[in-house]
C-alpha positions in Angstrom: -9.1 -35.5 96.8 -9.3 -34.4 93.2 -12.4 -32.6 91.8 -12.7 -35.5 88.7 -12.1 -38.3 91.1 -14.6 -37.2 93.7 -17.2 -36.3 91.1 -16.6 -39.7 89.9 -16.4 -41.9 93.4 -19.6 -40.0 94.3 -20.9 -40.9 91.2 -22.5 -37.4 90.7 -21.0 -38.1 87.2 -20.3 -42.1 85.9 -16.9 -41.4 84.5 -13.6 -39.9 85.4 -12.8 -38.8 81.8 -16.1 -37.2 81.3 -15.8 -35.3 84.9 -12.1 -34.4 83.4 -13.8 -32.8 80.2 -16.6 -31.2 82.2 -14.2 -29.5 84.3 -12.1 -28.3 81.2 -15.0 -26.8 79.7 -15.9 -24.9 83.1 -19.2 -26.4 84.1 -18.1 -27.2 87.7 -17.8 -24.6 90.0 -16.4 -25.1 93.7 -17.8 -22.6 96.3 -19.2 -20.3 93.2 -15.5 -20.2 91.6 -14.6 -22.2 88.3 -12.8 -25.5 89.6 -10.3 -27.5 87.0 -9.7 -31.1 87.6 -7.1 -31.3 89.7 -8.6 -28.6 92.3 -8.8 -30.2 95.7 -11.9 -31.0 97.2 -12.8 -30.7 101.3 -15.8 -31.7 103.1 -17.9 -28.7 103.6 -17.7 -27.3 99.9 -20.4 -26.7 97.6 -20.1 -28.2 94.4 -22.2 -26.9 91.3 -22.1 -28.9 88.0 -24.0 -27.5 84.6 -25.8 -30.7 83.2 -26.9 -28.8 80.0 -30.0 -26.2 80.8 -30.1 -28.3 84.3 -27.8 -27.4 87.4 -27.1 -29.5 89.7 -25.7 -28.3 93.8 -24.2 -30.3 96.1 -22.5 -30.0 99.7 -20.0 -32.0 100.3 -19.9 -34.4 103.3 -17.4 -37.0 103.2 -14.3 -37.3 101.0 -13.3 -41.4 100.5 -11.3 -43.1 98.0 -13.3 -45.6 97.1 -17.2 -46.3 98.4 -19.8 -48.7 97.3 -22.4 -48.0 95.2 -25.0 -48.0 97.7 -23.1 -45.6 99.9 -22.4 -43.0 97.1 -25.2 -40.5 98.1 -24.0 -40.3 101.7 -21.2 -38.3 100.3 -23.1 -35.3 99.4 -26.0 -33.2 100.1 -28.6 -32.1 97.5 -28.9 -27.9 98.3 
């Protein structure tokens, strides 16, 4: 699955477009690398995203088209 479309299914960030533009400006990193938008994303990576002076690292856990809101955190791991 795509970077912006898992960041937004997970809802670690609300929108696609604004997961689109984060990734363009280099504040998500896949496994410690700089990721752009369209870099795939596999169960097992660690995800960092810069949320201004805050960053925010994930593992990921399960990669699903679509979830319910609910069952968005049980894509991801807080590390």
């Amino acid at each position: 699955m795509r970077l912006d479309k898992y960041l937004k299914v997970s809802r670690l960030i609300k929108r696609r477009s604004v997961a689109n533009e984060a990734c363009d400006a280099g504040r998500v990193q896949i496994n410690g690398r700089v990721a752009k938008a369209g870099t795939e994303v596999k169960v097992g990576d660690h995800l960092t995203i810069q949320f201004g002076n805050k960053d925010v690292s994930v593992e990921v856990l399960d990669v699903q088209e679509t979830v319910h809101k609910e069952n968005a955190g049980e894509l991801y791991k807080y590390i």
